[in-house]
DOTIGU-552267 format. One record per residue (C-alpha): residue number from 1; residue in three letters; x, y, z. Coordinates in nm, 3 decimals. Each point is the difference from the previous one (the first is absolute). Layout:
BEGIN
ATOM seq type      xx      yy      zz
ATOM NUM  ALA       X       Y       Z
...
***
This chain:
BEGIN
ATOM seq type      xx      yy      zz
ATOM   1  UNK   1.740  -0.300  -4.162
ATOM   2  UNK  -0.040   0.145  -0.307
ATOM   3  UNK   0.218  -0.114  -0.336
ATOM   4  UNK   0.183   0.363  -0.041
ATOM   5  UNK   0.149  -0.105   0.389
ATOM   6  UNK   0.317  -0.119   0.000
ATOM   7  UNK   0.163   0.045   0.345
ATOM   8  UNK  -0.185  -0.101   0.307
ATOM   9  UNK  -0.208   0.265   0.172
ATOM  10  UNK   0.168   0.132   0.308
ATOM  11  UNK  -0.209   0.009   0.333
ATOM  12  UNK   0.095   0.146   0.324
ATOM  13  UNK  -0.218  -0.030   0.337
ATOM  14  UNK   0.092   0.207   0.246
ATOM  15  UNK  -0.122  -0.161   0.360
ATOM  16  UNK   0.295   0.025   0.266
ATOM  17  UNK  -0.153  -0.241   0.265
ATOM  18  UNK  -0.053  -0.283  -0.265
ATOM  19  UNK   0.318  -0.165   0.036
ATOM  20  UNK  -0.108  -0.221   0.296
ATOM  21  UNK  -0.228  -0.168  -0.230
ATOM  22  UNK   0.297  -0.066  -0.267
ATOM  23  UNK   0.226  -0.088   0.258
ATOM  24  UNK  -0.197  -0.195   0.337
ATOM  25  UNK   0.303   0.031   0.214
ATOM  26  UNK  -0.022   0.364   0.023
ATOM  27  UNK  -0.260   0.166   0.261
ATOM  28  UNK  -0.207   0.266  -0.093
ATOM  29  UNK  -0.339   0.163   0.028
ATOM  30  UNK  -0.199  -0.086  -0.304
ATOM  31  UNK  -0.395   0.060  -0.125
ATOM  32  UNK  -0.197  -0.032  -0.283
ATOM  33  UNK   0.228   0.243  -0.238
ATOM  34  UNK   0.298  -0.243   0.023
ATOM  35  UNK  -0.180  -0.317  -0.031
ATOM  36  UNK  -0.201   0.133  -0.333
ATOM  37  UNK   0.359   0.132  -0.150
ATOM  38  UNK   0.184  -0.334   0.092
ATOM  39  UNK  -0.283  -0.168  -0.198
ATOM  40  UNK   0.013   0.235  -0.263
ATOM  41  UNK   0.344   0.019  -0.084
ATOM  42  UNK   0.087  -0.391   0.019
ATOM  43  UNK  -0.277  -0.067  -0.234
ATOM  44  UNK   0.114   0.250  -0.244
ATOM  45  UNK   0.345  -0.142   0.031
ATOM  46  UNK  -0.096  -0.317  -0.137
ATOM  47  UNK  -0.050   0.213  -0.328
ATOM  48  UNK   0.279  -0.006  -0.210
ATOM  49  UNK  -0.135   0.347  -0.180
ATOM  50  UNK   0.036   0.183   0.404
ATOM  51  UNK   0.313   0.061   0.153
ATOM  52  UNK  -0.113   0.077   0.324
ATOM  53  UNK   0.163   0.196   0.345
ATOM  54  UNK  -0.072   0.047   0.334
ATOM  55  UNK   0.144   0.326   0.206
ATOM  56  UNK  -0.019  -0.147   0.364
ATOM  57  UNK   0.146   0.171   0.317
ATOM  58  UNK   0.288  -0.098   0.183
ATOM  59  UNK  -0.002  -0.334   0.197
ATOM  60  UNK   0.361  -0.116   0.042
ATOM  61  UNK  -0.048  -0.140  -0.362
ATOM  62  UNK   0.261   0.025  -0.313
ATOM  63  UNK  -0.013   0.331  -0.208
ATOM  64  UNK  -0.193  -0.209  -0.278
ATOM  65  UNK  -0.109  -0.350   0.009
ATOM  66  UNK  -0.233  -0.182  -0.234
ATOM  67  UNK  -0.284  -0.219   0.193
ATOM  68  UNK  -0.299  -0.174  -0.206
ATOM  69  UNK   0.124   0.135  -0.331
ATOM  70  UNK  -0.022   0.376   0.159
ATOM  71  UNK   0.265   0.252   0.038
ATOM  72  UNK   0.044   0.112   0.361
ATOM  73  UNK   0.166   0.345   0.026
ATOM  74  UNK   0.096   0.138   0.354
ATOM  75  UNK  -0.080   0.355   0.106
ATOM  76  UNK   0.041   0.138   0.372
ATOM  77  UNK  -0.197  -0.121   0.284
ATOM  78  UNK  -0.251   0.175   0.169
ATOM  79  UNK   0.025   0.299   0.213
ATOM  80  UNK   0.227   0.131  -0.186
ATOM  81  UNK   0.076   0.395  -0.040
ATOM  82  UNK  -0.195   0.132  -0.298
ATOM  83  UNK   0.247   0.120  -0.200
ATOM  84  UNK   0.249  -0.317  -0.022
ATOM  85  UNK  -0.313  -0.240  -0.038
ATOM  86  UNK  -0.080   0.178  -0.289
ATOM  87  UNK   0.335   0.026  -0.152
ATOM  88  UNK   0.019  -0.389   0.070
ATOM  89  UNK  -0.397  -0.066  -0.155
ATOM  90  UNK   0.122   0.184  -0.314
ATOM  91  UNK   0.309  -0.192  -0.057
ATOM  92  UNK  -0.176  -0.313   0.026
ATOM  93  UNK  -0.253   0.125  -0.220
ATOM  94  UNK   0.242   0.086  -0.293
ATOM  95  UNK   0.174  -0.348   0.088
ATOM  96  UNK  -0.347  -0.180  -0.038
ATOM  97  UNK   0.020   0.232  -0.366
ATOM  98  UNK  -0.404  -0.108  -0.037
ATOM  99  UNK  -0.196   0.107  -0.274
ATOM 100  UNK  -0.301   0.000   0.231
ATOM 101  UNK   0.022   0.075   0.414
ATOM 102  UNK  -0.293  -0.153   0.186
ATOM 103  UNK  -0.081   0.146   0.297
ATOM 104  UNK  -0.286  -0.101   0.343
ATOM 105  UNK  -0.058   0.246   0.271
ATOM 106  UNK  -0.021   0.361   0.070
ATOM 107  UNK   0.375   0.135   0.172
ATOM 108  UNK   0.220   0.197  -0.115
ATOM 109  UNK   0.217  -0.267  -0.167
ATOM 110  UNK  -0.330   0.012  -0.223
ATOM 111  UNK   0.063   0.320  -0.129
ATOM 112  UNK   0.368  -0.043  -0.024
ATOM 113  UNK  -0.030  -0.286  -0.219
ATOM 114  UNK  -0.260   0.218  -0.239
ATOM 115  UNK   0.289   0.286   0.000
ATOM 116  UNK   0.251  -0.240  -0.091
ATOM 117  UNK  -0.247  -0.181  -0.271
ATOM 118  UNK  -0.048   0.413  -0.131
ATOM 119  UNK   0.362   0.070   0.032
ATOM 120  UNK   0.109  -0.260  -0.240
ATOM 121  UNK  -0.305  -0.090  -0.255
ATOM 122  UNK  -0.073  -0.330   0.215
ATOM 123  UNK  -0.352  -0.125   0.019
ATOM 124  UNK  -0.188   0.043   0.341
ATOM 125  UNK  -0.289  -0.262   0.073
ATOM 126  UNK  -0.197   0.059   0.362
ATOM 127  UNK  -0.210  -0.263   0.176
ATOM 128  UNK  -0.206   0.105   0.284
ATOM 129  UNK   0.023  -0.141   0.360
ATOM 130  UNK  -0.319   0.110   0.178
ATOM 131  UNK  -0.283   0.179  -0.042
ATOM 132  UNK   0.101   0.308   0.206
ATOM 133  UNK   0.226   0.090  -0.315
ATOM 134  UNK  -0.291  -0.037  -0.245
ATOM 135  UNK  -0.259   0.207   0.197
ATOM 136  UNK   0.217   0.290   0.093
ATOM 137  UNK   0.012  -0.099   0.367
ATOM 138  UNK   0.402   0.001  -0.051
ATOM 139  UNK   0.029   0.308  -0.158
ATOM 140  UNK  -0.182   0.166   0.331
ATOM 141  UNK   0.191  -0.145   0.206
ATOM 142  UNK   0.381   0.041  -0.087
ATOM 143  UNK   0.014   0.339  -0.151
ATOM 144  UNK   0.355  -0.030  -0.164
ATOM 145  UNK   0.042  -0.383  -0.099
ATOM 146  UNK  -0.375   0.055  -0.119
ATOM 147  UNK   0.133   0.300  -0.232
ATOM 148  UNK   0.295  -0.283  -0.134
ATOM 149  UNK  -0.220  -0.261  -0.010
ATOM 150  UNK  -0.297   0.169  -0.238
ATOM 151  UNK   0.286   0.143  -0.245
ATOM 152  UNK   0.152  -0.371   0.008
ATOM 153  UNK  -0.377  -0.088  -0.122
ATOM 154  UNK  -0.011   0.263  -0.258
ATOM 155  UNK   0.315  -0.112  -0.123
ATOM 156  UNK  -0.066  -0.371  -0.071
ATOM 157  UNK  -0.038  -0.163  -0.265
ATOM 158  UNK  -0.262  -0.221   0.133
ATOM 159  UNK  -0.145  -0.056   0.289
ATOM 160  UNK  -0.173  -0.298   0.130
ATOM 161  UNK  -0.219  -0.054   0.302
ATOM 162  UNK  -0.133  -0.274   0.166
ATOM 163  UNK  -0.380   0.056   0.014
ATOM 164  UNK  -0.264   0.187  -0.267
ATOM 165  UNK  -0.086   0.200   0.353
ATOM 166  UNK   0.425   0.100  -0.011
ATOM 167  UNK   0.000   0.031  -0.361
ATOM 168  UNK  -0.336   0.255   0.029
ATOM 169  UNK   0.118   0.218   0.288
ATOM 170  UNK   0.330   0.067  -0.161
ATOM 171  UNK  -0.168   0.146  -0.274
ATOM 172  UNK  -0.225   0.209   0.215
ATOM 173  UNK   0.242   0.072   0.206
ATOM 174  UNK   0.286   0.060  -0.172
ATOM 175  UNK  -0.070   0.022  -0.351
ATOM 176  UNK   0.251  -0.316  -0.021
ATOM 177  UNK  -0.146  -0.264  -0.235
ATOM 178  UNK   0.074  -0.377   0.121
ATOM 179  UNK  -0.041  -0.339  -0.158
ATOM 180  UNK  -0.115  -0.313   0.231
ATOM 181  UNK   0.227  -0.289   0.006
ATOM 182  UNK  -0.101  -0.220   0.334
ATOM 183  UNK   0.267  -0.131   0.230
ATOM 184  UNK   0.164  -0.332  -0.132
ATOM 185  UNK   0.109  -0.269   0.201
ATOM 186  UNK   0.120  -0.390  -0.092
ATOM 187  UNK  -0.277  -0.207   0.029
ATOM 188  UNK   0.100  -0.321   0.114
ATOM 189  UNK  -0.196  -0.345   0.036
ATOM 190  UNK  -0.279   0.038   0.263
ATOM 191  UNK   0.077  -0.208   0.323
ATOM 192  UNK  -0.231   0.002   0.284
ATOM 193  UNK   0.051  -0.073   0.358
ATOM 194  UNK  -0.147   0.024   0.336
ATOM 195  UNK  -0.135   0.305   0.068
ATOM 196  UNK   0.054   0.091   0.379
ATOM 197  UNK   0.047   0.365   0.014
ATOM 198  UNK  -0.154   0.386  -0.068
ATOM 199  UNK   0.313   0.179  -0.152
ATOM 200  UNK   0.111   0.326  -0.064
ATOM 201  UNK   0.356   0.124  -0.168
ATOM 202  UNK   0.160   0.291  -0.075
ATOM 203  UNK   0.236   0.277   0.149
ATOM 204  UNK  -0.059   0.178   0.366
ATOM 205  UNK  -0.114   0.317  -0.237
ATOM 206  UNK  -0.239   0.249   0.149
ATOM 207  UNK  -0.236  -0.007  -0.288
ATOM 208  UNK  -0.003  -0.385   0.017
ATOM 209  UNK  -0.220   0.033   0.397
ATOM 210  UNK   0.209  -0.287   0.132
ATOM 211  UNK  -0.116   0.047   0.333
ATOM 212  UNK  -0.375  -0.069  -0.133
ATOM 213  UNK   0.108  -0.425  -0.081
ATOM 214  UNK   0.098   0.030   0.367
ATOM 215  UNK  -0.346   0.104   0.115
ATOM 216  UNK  -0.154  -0.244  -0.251
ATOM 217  UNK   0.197  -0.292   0.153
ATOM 218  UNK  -0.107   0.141   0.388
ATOM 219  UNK  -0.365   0.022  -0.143
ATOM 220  UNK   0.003  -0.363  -0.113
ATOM 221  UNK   0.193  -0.181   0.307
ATOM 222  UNK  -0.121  -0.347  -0.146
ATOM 223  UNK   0.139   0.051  -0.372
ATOM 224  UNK   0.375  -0.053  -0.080
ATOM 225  UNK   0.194   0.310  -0.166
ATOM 226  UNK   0.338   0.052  -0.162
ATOM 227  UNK   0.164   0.348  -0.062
ATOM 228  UNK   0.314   0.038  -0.209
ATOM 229  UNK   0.092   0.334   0.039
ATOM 230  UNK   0.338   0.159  -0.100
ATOM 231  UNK   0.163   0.342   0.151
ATOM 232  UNK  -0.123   0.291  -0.255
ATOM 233  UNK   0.252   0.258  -0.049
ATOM 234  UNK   0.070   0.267   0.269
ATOM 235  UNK  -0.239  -0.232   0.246
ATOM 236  UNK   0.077   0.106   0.347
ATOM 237  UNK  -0.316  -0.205   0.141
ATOM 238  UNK   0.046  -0.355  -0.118
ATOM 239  UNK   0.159  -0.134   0.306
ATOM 240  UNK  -0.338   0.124   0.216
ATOM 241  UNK  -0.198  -0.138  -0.306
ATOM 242  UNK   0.184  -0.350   0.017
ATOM 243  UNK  -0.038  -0.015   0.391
ATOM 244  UNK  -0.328   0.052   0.009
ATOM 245  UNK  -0.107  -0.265  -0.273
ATOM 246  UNK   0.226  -0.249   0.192
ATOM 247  UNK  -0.243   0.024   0.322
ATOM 248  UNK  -0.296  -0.077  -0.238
ATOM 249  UNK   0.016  -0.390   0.047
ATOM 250  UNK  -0.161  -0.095  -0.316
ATOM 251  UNK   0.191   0.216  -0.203
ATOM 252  UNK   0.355  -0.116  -0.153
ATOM 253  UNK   0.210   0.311  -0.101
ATOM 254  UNK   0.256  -0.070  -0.264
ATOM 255  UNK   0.237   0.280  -0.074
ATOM 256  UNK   0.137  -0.078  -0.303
ATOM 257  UNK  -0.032  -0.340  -0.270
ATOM 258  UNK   0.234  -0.036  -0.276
ATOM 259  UNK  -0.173   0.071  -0.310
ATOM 260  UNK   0.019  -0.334  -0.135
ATOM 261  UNK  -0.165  -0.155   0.310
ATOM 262  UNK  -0.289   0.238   0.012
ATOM 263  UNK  -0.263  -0.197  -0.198
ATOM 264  UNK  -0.010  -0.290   0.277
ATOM 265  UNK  -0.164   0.274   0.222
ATOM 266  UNK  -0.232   0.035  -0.317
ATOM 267  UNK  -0.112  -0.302  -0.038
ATOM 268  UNK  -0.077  -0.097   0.388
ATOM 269  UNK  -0.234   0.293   0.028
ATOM 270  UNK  -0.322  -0.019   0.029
ATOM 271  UNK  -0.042   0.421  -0.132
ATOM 272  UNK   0.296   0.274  -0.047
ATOM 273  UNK  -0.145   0.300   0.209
ATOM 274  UNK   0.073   0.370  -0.127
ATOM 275  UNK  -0.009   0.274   0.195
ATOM 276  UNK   0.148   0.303  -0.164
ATOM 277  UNK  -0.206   0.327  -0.062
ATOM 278  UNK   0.133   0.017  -0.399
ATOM 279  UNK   0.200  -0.183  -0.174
ATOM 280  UNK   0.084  -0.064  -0.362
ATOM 281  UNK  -0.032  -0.371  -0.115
ATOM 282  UNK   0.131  -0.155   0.304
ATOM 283  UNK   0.248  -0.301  -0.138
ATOM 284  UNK  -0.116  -0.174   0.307
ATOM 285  UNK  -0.356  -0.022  -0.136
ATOM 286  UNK   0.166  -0.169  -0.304
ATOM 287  UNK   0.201  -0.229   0.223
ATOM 288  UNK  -0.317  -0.087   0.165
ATOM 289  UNK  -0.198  -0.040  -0.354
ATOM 290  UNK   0.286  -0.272  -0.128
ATOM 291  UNK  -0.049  -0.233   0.305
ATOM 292  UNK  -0.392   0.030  -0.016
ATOM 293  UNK   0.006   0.205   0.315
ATOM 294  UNK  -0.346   0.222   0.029
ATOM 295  UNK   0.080   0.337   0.097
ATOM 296  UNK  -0.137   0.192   0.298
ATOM 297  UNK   0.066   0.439  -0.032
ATOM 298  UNK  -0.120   0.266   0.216
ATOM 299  UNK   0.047   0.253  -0.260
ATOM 300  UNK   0.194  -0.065  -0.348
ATOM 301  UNK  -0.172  -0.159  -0.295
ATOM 302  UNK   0.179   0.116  -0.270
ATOM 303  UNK  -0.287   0.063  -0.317
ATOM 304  UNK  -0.278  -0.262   0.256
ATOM 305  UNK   0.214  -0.288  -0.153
ATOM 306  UNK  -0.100  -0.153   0.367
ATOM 307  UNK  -0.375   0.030  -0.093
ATOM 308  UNK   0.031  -0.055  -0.387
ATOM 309  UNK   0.187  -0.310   0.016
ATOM 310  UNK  -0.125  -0.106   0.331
ATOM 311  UNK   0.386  -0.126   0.123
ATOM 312  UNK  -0.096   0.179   0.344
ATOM 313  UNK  -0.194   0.310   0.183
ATOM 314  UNK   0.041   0.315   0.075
ATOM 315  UNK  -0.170   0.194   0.291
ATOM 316  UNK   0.078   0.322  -0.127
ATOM 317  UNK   0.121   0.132   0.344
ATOM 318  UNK  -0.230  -0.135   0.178
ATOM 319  UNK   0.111  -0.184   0.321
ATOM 320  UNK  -0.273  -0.172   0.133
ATOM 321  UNK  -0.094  -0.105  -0.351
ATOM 322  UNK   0.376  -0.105  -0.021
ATOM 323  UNK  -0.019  -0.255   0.264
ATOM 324  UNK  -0.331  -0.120  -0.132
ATOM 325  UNK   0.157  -0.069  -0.331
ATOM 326  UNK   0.271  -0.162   0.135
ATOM 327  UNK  -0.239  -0.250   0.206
ATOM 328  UNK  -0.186  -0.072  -0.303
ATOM 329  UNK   0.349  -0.072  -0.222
ATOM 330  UNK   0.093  -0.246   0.301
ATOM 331  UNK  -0.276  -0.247  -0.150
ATOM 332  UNK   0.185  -0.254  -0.189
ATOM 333  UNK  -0.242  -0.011  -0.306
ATOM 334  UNK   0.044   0.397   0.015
ATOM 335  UNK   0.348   0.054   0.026
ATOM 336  UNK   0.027  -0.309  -0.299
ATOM 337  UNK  -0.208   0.159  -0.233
ATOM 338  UNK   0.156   0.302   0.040
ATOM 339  UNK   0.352  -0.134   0.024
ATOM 340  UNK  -0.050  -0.193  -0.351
ATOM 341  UNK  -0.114   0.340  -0.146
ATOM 342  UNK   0.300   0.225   0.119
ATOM 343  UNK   0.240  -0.309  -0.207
ATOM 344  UNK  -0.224   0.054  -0.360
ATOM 345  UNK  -0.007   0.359   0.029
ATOM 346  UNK   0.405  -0.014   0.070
ATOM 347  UNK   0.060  -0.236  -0.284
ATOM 348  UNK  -0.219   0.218  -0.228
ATOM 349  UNK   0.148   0.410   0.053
ATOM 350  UNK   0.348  -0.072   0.234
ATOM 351  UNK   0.206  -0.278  -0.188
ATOM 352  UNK   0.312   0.083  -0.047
ATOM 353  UNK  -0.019  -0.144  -0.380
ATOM 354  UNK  -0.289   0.228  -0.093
ATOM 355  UNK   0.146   0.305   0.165
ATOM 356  UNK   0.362  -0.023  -0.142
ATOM 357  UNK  -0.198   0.038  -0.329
ATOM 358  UNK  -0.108   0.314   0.060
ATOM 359  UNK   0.324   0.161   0.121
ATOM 360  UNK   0.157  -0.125  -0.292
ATOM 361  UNK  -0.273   0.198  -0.233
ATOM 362  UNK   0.063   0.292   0.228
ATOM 363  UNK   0.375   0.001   0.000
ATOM 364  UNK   0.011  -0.057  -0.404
ATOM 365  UNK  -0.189   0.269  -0.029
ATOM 366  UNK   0.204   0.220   0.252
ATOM 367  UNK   0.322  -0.082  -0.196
ATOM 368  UNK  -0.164   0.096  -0.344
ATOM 369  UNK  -0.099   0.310   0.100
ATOM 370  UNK   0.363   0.062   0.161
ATOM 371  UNK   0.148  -0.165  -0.331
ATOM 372  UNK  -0.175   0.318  -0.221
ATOM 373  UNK   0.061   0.278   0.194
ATOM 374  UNK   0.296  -0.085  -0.033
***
């Protein structure tokens, strides 16, 4: 915070499915977008210089409520007609009155919050979800929210992604230029336990291969495996998905573990297995990382940090070097070694202490530049 500041600087992230994570009684769908906002706003809460807001959707809650120092406003639920969830989004926006709107994922309430940010001389940040927005991949395939979401880009006044590789193709791609700031996360004391299980978490999401743990577990008959695997959106196949991993006797599937109860599966596991064909930073790999998990992925190794920091392996899509790997990370001394490496590099580029830091820079900086135009 800078002497000329007087009154706190007003922050508003706009994540509708993150009030489950404020609130545990409430059920809801949640990934790796929610979880990194929760952390993020709390932290900067703590800061007396922030005042800091969250726009959430509809979940039976108050109109406003204030949980862990943040501001929860209420919009509409989901599936919603356009037109009244917009009307609704924009009146929580101007309630929220931010000086700065943060924004994660690629929909249209993406480009509605950059119209509203343009509309009234608010500051726009975006922070990229995946790789398929850096690399153009989105663009291709959703002609009209691609057309939204690159203007939304254009329009920001920063942009942060989650990777160099991100950061790179967005310039290529899009002529967008993006700062790195890695995913944060609370770090808390290590504690180990038995580990008894290969694991794998995340959402019933095509891109995420679910059905490939299944064949992994059916491959390996004499190894114990754990799914936790919530509904994705608009999933009309999860109940054939959940019957078949029930006849696989050495395979537990978990639907759904409250947030706060999630790291016990961590820390009992002997790997965390991913299976998706792209991904951004999975939060699950930083999950994994805190509890000294070693990490086992088909395909995503976002910038080699797999290789570079040896906290797993990646087989690059290869299957039968897949299962290899994961016979050689079933060796204790292995899966240690690597294990004890995934909780350095963690406590070195995803604490949430070192990470606040640089949203703080970033969000000073945002506000000055608002502060002389205007």
């Amino acid at each position: 915070m800078t002497a000329e500041q007087v009154e706190p600087i007003r922050v508003c992230f706009v994540i509708l499915r993150a009030y489950t994570l404020f609130n545990p009684e409430a059920k809801g769908v949640i990934g790796g977008a929610e979880v990194e906002f929760y952390y993020l706003a709390k932290e900067l809460a703590r800061d007396p210089n922030y005042q800091v807001s969250c726009i959430v959707a509809d979940y039976g809650q108050e109109q406003i409520e204030i949980r862990e120092g943040v501001t929860l406003i209420k919009t509409l639920g989901f599936n919603k007609k356009r037109v009244s969830a917009t009307f609704r989004l924009w009146k929580a926006l101007r309630t929220a009155d931010a000086q700065i709107y943060v924004r994660k994922f690629p929909s249209a309430v993406t480009t509605e919050v950059a119209l509203f940010c343009k509309r009234y001389g608010r500051r726009f940040v975006y922070r990229t979800a995946s790789a398929v927005e850096c690399d153009g991949t989105f663009i291709r395939e959703h002609f009209f929210r691609g057309k939204g979401f690159v203007w939304s880009l254009r329009q920001a006044d920063a942009v942060i992604a989650q990777n160099k590789t991100g950061a790179k193709n967005l310039t290529e791609t899009l002529g967008v230029s993006a700062q790195v700031i890695k995913n944060p996360h609370q770090l808390p004391p290590l504690v180990q336990k038995e580990r008894d299980t290969i694991l794998w978490v995340g959402r019933s999401a095509k891109v995420k291969r679910t059905k490939l743990f299944l064949e992994l577990a059916k491959q390996m008959p004499q190894q114990q495996f754990t799914i936790i695997c919530q509904k994705a959106i608009k999933d009309t196949e999860y109940d054939s998905l959940a019957a078949k991993a029930q006849q696989i006797t050495n395979l537990e599937f978990i639907p759904r573990v409250p947030f706060r109860k999630i790291r016990e599966y961590f820390q009992r596991a002997r790997m965390l297995v991913n299976t998706s064909d792209y991904e951004g930073f999975p939060n699950t790999f930083i999950q994994a990382c805190k509890w000294a998990t070693p990490i086992l992925s088909l395909n995503v190794n976002p910038d080699g940090f797999l290789d570079k920091y040896e906290c797993g392996m990646c087989a690059n899509g290869d299957w039968e070097l897949f299962v290899d790997m994961l016979k050689q990370m079933l060796n204790r001394e292995t899966a240690h070694k690597l294990g004890n490496n995934a909780r350095k590099y963690v406590e070195e580029f995803h604490d949430i202490n070192k990470i606040i830091k640089k949203y703080k820079t970033l969000f000073i900086q945002v506000a000055k530049d608002n502060t002389e135009r205007t």
